[in-house]
Rosetta silent file (secondary structure, phi, psi, omega in degrees, C-alpha in Angstrom):
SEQUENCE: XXXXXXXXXXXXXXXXXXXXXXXXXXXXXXXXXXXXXXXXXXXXXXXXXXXXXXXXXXXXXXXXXXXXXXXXXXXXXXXXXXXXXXXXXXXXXXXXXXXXXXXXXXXXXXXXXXXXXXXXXXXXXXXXX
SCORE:     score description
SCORE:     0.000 S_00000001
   1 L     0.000  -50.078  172.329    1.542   -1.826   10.438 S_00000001
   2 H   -50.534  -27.122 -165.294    3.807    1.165    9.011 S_00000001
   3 H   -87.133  -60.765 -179.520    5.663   -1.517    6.731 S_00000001
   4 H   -37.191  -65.689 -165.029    2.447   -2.694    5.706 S_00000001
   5 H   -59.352  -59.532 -166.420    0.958    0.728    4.645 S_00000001
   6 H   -47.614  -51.234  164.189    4.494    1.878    2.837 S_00000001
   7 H   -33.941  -77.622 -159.449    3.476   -1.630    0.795 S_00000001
   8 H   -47.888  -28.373 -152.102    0.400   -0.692    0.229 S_00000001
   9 H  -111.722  -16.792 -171.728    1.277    2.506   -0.936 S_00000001
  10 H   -88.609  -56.558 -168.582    4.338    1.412   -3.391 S_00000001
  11 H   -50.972  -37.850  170.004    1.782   -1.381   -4.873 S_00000001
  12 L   -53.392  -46.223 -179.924   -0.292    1.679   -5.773 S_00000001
  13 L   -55.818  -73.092  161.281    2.166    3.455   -7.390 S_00000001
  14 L   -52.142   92.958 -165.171    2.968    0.856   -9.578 S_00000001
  15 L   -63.778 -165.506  166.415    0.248    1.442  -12.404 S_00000001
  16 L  -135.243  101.152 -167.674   -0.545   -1.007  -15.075 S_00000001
  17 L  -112.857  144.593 -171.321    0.156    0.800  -18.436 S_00000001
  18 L  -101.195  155.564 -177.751   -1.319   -1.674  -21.420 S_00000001
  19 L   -91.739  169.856  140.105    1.033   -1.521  -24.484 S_00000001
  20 L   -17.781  -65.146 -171.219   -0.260   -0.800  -27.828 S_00000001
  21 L   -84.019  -36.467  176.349   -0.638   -4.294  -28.754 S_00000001
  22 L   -61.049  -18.322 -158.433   -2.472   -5.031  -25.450 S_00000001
  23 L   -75.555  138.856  176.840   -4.797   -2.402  -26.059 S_00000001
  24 L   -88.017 -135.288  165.995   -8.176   -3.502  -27.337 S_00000001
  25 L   -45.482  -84.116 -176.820  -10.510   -1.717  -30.238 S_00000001
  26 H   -51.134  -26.575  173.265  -12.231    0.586  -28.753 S_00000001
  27 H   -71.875  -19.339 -164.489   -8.921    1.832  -26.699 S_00000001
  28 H  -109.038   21.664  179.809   -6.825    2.153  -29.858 S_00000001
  29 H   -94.367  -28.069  160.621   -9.504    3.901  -31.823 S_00000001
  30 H   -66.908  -31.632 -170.861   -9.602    6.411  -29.064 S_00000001
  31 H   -70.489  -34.020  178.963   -6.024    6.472  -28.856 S_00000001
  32 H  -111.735   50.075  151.372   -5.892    7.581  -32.620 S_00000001
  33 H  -103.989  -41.120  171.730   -8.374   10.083  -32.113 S_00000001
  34 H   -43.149  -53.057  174.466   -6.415   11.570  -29.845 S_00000001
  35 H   -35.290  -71.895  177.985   -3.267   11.229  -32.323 S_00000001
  36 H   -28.093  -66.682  160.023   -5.184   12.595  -34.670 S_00000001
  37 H   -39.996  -42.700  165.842   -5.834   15.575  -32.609 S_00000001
  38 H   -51.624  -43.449 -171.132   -2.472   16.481  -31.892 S_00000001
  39 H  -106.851   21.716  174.708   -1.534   16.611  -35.360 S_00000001
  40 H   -98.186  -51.301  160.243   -4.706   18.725  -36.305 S_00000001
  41 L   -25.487  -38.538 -179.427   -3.491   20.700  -33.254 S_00000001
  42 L   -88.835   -2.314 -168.236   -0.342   21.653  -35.035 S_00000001
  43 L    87.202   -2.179 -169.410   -2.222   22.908  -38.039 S_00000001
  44 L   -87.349  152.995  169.324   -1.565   20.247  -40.252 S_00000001
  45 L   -69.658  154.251  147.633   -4.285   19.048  -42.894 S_00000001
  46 L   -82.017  139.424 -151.695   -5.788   15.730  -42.753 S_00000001
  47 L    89.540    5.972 -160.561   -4.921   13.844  -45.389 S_00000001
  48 L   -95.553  168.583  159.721   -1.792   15.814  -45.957 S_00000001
  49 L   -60.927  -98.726 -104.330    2.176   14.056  -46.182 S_00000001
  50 L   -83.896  -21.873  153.535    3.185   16.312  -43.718 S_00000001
  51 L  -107.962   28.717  158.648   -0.105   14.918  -41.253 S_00000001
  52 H   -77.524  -35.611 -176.774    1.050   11.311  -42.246 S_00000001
  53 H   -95.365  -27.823  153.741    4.418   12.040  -41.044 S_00000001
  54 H   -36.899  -66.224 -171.343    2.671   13.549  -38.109 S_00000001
  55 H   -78.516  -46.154  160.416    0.494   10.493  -37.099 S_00000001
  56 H   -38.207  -31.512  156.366    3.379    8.095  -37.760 S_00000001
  57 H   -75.088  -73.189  167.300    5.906    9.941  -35.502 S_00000001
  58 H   -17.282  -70.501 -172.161    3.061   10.163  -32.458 S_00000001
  59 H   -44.380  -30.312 -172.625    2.477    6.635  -32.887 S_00000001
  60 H   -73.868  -40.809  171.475    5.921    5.786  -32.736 S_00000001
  61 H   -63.166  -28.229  165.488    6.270    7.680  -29.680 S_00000001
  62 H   -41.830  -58.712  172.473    3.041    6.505  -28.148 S_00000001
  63 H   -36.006  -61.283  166.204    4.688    2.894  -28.782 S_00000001
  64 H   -78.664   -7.880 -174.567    7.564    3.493  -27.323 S_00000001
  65 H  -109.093    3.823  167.815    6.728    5.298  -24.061 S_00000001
  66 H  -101.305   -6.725  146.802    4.292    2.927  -23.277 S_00000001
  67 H   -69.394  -18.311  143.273    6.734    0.588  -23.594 S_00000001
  68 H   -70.327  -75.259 -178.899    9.123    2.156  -21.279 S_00000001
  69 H   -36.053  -39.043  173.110    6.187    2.950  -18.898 S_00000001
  70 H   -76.895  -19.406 -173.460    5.910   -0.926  -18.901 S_00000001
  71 H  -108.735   -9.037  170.349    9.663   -1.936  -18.361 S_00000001
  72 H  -101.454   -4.554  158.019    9.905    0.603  -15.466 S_00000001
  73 H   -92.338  -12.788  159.120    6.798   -0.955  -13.717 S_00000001
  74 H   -61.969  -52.418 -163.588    8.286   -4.539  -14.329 S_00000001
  75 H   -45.890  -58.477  160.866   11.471   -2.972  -12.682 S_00000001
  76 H   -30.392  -56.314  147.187    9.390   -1.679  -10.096 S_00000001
  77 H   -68.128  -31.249 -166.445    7.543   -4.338   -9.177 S_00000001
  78 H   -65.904  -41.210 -154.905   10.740   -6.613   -9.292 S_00000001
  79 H   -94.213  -57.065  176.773   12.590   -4.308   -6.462 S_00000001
  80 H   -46.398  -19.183 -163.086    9.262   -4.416   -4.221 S_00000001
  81 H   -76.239  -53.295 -165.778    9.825   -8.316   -4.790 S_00000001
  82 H   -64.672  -48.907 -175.446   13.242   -8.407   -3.835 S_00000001
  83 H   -73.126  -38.436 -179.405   12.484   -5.822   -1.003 S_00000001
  84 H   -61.622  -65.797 -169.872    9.559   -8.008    0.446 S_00000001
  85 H   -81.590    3.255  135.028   11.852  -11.150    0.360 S_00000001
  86 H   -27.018  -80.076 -152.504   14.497   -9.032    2.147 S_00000001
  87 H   -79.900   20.861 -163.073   12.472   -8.308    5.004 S_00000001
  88 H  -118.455  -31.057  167.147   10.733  -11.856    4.979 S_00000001
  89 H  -117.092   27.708  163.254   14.319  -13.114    5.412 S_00000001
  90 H   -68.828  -53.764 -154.003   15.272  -10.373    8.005 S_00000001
  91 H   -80.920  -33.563 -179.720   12.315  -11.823   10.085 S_00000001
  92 H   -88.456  -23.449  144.693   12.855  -15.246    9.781 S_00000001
  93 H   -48.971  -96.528 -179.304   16.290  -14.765   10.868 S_00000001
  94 H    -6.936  -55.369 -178.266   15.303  -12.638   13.846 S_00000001
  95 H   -65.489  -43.414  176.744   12.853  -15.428   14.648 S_00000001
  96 H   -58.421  -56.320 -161.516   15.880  -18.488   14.217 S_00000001
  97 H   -59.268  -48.184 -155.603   18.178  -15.959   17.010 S_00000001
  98 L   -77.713   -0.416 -171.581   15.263  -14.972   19.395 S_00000001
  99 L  -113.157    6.234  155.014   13.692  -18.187   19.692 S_00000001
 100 L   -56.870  126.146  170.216   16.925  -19.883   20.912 S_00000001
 101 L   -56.191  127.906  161.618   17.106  -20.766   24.404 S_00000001
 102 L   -95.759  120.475  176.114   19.581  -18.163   26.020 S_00000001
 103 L  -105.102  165.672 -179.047   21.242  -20.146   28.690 S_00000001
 104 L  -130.806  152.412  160.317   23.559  -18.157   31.722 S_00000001
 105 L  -101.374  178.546 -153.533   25.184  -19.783   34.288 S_00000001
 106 L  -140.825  114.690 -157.733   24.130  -20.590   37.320 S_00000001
 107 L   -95.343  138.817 -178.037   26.354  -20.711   40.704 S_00000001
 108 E  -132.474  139.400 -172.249   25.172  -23.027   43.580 S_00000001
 109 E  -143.075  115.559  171.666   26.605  -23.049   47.265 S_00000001
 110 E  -108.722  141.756 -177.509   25.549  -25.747   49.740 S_00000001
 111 E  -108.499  142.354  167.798   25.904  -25.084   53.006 S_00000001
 112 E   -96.035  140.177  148.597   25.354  -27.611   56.233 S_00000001
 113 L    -9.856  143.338  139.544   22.733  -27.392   58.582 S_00000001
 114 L   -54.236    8.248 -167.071   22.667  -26.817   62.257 S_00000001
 115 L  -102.770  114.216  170.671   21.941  -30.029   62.817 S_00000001
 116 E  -107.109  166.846 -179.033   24.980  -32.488   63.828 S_00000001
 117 E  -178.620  106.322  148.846   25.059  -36.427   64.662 S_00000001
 118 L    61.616   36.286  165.966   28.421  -37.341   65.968 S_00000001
 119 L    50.575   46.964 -174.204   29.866  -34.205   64.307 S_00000001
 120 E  -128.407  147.321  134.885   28.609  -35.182   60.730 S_00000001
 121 E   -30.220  145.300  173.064   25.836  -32.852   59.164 S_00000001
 122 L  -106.328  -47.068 -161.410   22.506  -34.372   59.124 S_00000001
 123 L  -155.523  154.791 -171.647   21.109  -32.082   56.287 S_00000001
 124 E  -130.591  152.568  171.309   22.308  -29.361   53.616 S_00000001
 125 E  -122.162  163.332 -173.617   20.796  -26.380   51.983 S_00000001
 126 E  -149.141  119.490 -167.765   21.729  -25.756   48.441 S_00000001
 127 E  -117.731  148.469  169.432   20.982  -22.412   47.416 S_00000001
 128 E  -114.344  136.795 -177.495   21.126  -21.302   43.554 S_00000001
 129 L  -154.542    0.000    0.000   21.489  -18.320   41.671 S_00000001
């Protein structure tokens, strides 16, 4: 149950960040409102070189760190993958040793009876252990 929940809790972790090109309309029009903001934020004019070279530098960075945000949640997921079919072939080991018959040995001592005819045994006990 603890293994489970630590799952449960890495699978969380691991976001889904949409690239740029994944993004649809309405996400990248917000997204370059936002830009936009940043480089109004700095004081720059709109419409200026210097907030052209603004929104072009964001973007690039936007671009790239959601592209990095995406190759470290492939990675991510890959090592949960990896980890899962670890323990999936920890267990099915475990399961191959433990479900083997363990044999021991096993010492046996027969004894005779009280019982004689003509100084032969009639009957034996056989005891095991």
């Amino acid at each position: 149950m603890k293994r489970l929940l630590v799952i449960a809790a890495m699978v969380a972790l691991v976001g889904c960040t949409k690239t740029v090109e994944e993004m649809s309309y309405k996400e990248r029009n917000e997204l370059a409102k936002k830009i936009a903001a940043i480089c109004d934020g700095q004081g720059l004019k709109p419409g200026s070189p210097q907030s052209a070279q603004c929104v072009t530098a964001e973007v690039q960075r936007e671009v790239y760190s959601r592209r990095q945000a995406r190759v470290r949640e492939d990675n991510a997921r890959m090592a949960l993958a990896a980890g899962m079919q670890g323990m999936s072939n920890t267990y099915r080991a475990n399961a191959a040793v433990y479900s083997q018959p363990t044999y021991r040995p096993i010492t046996c001592t027969t004894t005779p009876r009280s019982t004689f005819v003509g100084g032969t045994p009639t009957s034996y006990q056989t005891s095991c252990y």
